[in-house]
N, C-alpha and C positions, 0 to 999 in steps of 0.2 A: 559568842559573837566575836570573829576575829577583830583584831586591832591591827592599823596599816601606821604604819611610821612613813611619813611622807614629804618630800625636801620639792619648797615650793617659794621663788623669792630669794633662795639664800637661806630661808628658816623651816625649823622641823617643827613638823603637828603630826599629832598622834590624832588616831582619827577610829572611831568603828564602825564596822560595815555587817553585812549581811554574810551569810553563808555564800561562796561562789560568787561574790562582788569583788574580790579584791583584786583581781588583774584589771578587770576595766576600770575602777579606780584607782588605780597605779597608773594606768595609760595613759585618762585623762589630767593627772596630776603631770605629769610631763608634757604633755600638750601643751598645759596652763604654765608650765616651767619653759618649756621653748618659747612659745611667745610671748612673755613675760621678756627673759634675753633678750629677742631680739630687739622688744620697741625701749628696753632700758639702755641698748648701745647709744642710745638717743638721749645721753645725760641733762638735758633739758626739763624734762618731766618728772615730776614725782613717781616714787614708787608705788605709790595706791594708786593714781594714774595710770600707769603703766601695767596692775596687776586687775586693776576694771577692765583696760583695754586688751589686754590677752585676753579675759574673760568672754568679754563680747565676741571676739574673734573666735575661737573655738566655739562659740555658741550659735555664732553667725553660720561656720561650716558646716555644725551639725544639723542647724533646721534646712541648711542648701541642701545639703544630702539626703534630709527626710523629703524633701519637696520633690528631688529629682525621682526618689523611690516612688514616690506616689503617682508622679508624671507617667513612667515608666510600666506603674500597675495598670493603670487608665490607656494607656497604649496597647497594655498586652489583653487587654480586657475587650477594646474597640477589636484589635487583629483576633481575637478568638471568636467572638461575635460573627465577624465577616466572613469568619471562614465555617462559619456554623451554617451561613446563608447559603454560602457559596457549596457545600457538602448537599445540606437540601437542594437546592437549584440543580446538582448535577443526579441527586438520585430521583426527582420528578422528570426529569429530562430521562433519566433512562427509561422509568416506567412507559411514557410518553413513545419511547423508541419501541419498547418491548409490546406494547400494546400494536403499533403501526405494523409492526411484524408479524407479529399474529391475526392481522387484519388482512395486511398482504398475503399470508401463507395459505388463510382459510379462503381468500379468492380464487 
């Protein structure tokens, strides 16, 4: 099981992960390190404060992002649908023609 050494806050934690885990765990640890900085420029607030509120934050963007993906499946799901109608509708339509033609023809 790899081990990641990871700088979050200003402190190191050693940490283990999964096989093939370790980059998006490195990722997200700088996520949580960036906005951590940014709202501790804001000397007012504790640091646990301040590393809840990064927290949230990157949590908050990732379920926006799971939500916009799913928005997005449901869109492309409705447009595949319509165009599924819309392919029937123009191959009844041709029969419809193919038929009137051979009605016309055999007159």
């Amino acid at each position: 099981m790899p081990k990641l050494n990871l700088t979050i806050c200003g402190k190191s934690f050693t940490f283990s992960c999964g096989e093939g885990q370790e980059a998006i765990i490195n990722e997200a640890a700088k996520k949580i390190d960036e906005k951590f900085n940014l709202i501790q420029a804001n000397k007012s607030i504790s640091e646990m404060t301040a590393l809840v509120m990064a927290s949230l934050l990157v949590s908050s963007e990732l379920l926006k992002e799971n939500e916009d993906i799913k928005q997005n499946q449901n869109s492309s799901m409705l447009q595949s649908d319509m165009l599924e109608k819309t392919i029937n509708e123009v191959k009844n339509a041709t029969r419809r023609i193919n038929d009137v033609a051979l009605n016309f023809k055999n007159d």
